[in-house]
NUSE-46634 format. One record per residue (C-alpha): residue in three letters; x negated, y negated, z. Coordinates in Angstrom, 2 decimals. Example, Ala and Ser with C-alpha at 12.3 -4.5 7.8 and 13.67 -1.06 7.14 Angstrom:
PT  type     east    north       up
PT   ala   -12.30     4.50     7.80
PT   ser   -13.67     1.06     7.14
***
This chain:
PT  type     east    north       up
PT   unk   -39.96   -30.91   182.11
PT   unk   -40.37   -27.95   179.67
PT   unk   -43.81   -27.02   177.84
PT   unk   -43.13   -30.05   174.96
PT   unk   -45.01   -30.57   171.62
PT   unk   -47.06   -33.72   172.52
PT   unk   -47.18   -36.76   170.04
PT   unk   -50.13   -36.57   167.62
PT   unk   -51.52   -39.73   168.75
PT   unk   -52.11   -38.07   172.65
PT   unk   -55.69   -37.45   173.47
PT   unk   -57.25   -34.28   171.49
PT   unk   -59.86   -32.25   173.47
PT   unk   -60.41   -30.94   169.41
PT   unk   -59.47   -30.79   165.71
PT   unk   -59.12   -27.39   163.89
PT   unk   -59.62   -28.11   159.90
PT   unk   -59.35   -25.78   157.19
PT   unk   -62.69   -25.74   155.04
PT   unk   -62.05   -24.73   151.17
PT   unk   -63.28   -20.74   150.76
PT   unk   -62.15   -19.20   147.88
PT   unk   -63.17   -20.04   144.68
PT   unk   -60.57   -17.97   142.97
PT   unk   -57.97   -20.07   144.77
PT   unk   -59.97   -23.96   144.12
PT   unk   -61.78   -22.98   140.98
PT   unk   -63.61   -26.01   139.48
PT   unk   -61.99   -27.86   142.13
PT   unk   -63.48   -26.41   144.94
PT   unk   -66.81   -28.30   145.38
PT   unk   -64.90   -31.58   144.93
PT   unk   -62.24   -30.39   147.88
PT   unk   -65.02   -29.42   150.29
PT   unk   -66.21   -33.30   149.80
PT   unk   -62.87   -34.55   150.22
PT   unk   -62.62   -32.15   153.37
PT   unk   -66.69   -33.42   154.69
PT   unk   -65.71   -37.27   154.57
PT   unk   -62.33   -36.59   156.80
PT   unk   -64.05   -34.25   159.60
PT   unk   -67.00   -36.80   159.39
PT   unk   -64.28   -39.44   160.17
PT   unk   -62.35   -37.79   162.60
PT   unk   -65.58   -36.98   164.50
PT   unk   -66.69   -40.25   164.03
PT   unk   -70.09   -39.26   165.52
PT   unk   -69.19   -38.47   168.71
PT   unk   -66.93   -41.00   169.38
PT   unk   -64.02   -39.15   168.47
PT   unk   -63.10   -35.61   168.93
PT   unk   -64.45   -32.24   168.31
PT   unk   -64.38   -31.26   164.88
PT   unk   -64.07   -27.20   164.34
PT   unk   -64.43   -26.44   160.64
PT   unk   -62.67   -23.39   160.42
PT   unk   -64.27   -21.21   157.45
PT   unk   -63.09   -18.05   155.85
PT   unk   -66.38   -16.17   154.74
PT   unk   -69.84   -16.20   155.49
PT   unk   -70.71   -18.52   152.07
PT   unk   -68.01   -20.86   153.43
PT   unk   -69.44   -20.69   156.22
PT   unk   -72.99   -21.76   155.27
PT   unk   -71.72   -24.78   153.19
PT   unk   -69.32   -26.04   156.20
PT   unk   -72.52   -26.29   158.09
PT   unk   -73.92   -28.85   156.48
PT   unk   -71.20   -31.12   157.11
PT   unk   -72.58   -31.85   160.49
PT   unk   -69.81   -30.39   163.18
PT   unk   -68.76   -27.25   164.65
PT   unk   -68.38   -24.31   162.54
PT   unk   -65.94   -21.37   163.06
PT   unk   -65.46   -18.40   160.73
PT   unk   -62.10   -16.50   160.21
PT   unk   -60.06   -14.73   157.82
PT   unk   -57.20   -16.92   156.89
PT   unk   -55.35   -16.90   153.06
PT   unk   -56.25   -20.61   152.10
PT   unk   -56.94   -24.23   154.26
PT   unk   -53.42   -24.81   155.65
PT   unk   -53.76   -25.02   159.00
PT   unk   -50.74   -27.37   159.69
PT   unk   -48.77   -24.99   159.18
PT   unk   -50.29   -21.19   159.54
PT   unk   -52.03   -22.95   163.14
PT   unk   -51.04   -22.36   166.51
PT   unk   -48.84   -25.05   167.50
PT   unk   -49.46   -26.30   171.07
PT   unk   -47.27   -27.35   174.01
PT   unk   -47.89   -28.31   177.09
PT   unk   -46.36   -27.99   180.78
PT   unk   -46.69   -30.23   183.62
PT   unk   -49.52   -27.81   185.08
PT   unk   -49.98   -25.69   181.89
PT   unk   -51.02   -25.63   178.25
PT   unk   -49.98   -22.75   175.69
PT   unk   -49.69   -22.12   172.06
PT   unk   -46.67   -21.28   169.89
PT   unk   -46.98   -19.23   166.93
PT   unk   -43.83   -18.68   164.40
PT   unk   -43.40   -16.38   161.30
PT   unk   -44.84   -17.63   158.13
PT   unk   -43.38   -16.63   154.48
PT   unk   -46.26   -18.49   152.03
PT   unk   -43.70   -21.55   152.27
PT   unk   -40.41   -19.38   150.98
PT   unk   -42.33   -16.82   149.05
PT   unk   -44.31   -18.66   146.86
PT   unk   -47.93   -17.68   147.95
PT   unk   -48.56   -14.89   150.43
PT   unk   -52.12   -14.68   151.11
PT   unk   -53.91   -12.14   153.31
PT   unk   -55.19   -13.74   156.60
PT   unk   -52.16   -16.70   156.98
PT   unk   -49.90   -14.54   158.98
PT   unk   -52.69   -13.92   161.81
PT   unk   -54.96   -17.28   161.73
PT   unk   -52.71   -18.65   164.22
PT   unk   -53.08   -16.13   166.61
PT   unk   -56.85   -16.22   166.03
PT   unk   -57.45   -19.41   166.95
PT   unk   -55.41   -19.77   169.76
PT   unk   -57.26   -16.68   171.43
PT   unk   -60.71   -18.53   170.63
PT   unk   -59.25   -21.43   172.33
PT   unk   -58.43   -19.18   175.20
PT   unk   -54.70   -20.06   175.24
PT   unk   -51.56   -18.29   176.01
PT   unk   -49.80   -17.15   173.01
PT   unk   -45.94   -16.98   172.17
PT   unk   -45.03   -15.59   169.29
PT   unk   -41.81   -16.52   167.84
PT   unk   -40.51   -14.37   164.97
PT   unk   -38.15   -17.21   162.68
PT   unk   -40.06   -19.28   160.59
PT   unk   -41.31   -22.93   161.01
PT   unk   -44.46   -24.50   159.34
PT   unk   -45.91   -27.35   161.54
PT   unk   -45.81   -29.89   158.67
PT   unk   -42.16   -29.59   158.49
PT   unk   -41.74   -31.25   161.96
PT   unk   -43.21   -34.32   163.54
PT   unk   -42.63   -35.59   167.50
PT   unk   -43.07   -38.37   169.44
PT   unk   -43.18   -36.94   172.76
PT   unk   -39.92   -37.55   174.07
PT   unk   -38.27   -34.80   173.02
PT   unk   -37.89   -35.58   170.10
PT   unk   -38.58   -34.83   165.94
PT   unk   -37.94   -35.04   162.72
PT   unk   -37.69   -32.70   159.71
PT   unk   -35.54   -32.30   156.69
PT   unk   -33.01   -30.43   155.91
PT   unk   -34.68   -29.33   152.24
PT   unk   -36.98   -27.48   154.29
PT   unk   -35.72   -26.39   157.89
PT   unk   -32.30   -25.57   155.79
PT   unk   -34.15   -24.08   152.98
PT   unk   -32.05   -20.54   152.28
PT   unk   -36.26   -19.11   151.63
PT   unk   -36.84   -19.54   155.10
PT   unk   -33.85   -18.40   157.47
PT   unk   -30.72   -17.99   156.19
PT   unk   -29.39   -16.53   158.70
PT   unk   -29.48   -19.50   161.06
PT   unk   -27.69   -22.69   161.22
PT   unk   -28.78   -25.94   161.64
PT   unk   -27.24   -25.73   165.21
PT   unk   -29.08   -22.62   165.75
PT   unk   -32.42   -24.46   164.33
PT   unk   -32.00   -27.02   167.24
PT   unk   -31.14   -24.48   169.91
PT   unk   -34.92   -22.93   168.89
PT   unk   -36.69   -25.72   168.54
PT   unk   -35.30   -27.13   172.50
PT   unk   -36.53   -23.34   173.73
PT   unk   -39.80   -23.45   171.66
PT   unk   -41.36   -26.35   171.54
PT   unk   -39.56   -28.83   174.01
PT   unk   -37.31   -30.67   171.44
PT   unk   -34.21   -31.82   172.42
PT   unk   -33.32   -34.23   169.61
PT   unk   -33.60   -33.72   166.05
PT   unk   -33.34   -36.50   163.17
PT   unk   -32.40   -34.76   160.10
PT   unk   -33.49   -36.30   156.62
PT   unk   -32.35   -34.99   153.21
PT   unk   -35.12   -34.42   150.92
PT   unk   -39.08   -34.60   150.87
PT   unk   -40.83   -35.07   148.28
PT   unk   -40.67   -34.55   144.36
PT   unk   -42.97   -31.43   143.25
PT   unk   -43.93   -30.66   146.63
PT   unk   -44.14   -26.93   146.82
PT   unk   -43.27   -26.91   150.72
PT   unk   -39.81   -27.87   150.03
PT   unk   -39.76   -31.05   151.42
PT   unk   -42.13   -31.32   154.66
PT   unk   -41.65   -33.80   156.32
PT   unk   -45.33   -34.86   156.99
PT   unk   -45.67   -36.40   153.22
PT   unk   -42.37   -38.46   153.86
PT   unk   -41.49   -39.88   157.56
PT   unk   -44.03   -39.61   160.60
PT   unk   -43.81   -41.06   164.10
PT   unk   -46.27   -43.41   164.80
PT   unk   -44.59   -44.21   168.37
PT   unk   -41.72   -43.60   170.92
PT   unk   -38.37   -43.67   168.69
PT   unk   -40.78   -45.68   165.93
PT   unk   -41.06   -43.95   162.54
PT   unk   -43.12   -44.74   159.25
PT   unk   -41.44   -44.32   155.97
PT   unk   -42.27   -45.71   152.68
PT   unk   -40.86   -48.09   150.72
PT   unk   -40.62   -47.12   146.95
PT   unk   -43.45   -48.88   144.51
PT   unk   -42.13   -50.12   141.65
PT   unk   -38.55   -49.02   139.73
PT   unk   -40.87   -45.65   138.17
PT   unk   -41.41   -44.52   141.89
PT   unk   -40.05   -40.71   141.43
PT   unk   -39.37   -40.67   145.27
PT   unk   -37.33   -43.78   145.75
PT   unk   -34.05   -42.37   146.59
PT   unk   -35.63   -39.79   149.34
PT   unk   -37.39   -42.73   150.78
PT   unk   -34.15   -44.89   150.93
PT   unk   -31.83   -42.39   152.07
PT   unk   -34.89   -41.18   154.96
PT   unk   -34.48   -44.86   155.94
PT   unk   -30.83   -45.48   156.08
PT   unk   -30.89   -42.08   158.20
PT   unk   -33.16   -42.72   160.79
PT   unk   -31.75   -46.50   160.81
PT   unk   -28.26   -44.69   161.77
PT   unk   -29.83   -42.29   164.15
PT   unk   -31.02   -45.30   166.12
PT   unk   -34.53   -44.77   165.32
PT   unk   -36.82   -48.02   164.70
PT   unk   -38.14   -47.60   161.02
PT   unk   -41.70   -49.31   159.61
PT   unk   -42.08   -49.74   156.33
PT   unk   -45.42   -48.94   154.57
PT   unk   -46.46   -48.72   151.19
PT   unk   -45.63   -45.95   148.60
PT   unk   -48.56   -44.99   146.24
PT   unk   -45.47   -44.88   143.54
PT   unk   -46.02   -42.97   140.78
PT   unk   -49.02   -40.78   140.45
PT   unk   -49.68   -38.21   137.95
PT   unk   -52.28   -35.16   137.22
PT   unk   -52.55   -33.79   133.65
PT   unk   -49.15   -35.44   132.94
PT   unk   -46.89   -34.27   136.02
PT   unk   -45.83   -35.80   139.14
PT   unk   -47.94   -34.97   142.10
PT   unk   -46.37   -35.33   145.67
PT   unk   -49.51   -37.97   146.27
PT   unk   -47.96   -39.66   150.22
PT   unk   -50.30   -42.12   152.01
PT   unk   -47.53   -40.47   155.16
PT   unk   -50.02   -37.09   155.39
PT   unk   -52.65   -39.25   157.41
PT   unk   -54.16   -37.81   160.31
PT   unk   -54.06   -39.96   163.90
PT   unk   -57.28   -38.42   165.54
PT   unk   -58.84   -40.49   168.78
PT   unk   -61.06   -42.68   167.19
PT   unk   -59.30   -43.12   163.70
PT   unk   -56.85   -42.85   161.37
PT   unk   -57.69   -41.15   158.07
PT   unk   -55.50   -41.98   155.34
PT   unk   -55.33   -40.22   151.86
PT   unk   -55.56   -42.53   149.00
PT   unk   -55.03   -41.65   145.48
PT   unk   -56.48   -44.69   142.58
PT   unk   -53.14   -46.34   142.94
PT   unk   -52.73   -49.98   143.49
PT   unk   -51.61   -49.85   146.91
PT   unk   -54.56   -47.35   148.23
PT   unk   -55.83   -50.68   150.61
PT   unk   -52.32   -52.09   151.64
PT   unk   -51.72   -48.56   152.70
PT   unk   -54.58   -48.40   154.97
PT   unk   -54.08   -51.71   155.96
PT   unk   -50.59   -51.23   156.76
PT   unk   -51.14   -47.61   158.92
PT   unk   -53.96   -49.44   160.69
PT   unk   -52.51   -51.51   161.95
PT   unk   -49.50   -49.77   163.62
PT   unk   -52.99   -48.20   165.69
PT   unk   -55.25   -51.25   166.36
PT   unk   -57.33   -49.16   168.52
PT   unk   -58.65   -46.89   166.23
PT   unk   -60.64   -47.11   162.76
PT   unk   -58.33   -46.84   159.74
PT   unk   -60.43   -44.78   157.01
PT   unk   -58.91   -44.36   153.24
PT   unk   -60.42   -41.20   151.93
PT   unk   -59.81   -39.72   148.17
PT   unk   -57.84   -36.70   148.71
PT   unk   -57.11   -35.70   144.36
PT   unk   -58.75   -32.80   144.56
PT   unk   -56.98   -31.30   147.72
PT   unk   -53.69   -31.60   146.48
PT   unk   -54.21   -29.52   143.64
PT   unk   -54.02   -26.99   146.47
PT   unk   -50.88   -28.71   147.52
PT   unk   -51.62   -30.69   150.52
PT   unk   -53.72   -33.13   151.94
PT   unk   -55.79   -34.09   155.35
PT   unk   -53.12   -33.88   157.73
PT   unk   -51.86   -30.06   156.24
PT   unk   -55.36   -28.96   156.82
PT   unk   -55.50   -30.04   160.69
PT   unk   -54.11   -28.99   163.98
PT   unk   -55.17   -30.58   166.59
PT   unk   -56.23   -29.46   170.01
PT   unk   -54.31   -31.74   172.96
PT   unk   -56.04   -32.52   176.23
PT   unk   -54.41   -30.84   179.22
PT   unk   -53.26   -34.06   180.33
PT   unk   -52.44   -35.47   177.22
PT   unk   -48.57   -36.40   177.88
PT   unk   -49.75   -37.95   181.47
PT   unk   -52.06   -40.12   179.26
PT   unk   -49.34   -41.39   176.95
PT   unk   -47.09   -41.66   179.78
PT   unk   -45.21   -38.33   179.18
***
């Protein structure tokens, strides 16, 4: 078998999660996002019973508020909290684990921050694992896997002309089989409105299971994201992919605009599930709903308002650590 992205739901050994550290970037925000941030690693940890939680901080002031939070502290330069995606990505062998790093552009130019293009490589070397450094660029939240081979994405952001134009979407696939073990790729159309990433797929479709994905279903006839969540369903459907439906938060606005608010960027740690919920009526359907598709952990709704006015949410600011054996132990 080649060195294969495992499933997220595959035993972690730990959690790296980006801790808010620059006030110029968070403003008044910032306080209010490092709470946000405290209540998921507390919840991921889940005081012991889960896995280790590195809160990965950018400056020595960071660092002293991180501490407090209760779990392991690590400081680093990185541009800004976005770990999904500036994060070493790791795959694993059947005797070996390694990390892959690719080329990141500030999500097609929009915000190039000292520190993002190198954090990757940082914290694979602290985790004392091989690097490969890939130079075409891929952001971990715009693919999700479930093991077998195979993932997701969509085609507003793997396709995106601000990434790399120069490659097809064959040529996308052939990279992905070489890179990260992926020999099948769904392709949906478009993410979500508003969302600066160009459509990642982590806010719209994730696997929660072998050939089983999660998509919502639109709340309401004012849901702005209705037709991406119906035409993501009639495409995996076709694909021969077996699609859950779970709630949509629907509409959700910030100072009058639409924010890309997705109960879809949860995180699947060990011992729970932490979903972001927003004030909208179907915050507790939505954790009931992702809980139960994984009965054997805790399913924990956390606010998450004040992280997205960064642009992302709990599962953008992780990237987890698999156990060596963690595709034995989900019978990979």
């Amino acid at each position: 078998m080649p060195a294969r992205q495992p499933p997220e739901w595959a035993p972690h050994e730990a959690v790296w999660i980006g801790w808010p550290s620059h006030e110029e970037l968070w403003l008044e925000d910032l306080g209010r996002a490092r709470r946000e941030v405290a209540g998921f690693a507390r919840a991921v940890h889940a005081e012991g019973r889960g896995e280790r939680v590195i809160l990965v901080a950018a400056n020595e002031e960071a660092e002293a508020s991180a501490k407090a939070v209760g779990v392991d502290v690590m400081t680093a330069t990185f541009g800004d909290v976005w770990l999904r995606d500036t994060g070493p990505i790791v795959v694993l062998g059947e005797h070996s684990r390694a990390a892959r790093r690719f080329a990141f552009n500030g999500w097609g130019g929009k915000y190039n921050l000292k520190g993002d293009q190198t954090i990757g490589a940082i914290l694979a070397g602290r985790a004392n694992l091989a690097l490969v450094t890939r130079e075409w660029v891929l952001e971990g939240g715009a693919i999700d896997v479930d093991g077998t081979g195979l993932a997701v994405t969509t085609e507003q952001c793997l396709l995106n002309p601000n990434r790399n134009p120069e490659l097809t979407k064959q040529a996308i696939e052939r990279r992905l089989a070489v890179d990260l073990g992926i020999d099948r790729v769904l392709w949906l159309g478009d993410g979500l409105l508003n969302d600066h990433t160009d459509g990642h797929v982590d806010n719209l479709a994730r696997f929660i299971g072998r050939n089983r994905l999660a998509i919502p279903t639109p709340a309401g006839r004012d849901d702005p994201n209705a037709a991406a969540f119906r035409t993501a369903e009639a495409r995996a459907k076709r694909f021969g992919v077996e699609v859950v439906l779970v709630p949509s938060p629907g509409r959700v606005e910030r100072d009058g605009e639409i924010v890309p608010a997705s109960y879809m960027n949860f995180y699947i740690g060990n011992a729970a599930v932490v979903i972001p919920v927003w004030g909208a009526d179907n915050d507790q359907a939505a954790v009931d709903a992702i809980g139960a598709l994984f009965p054997d952990r805790d399913a924990v709704g956390i606010r998450s308002d004040h992280l997205l006015t960064g642009g992302g949410s709990f599962h953008c600011i992780s990237q987890q650590l698999p156990t060596r054996d963690a595709m034995k132990a989900v019978g990979g």
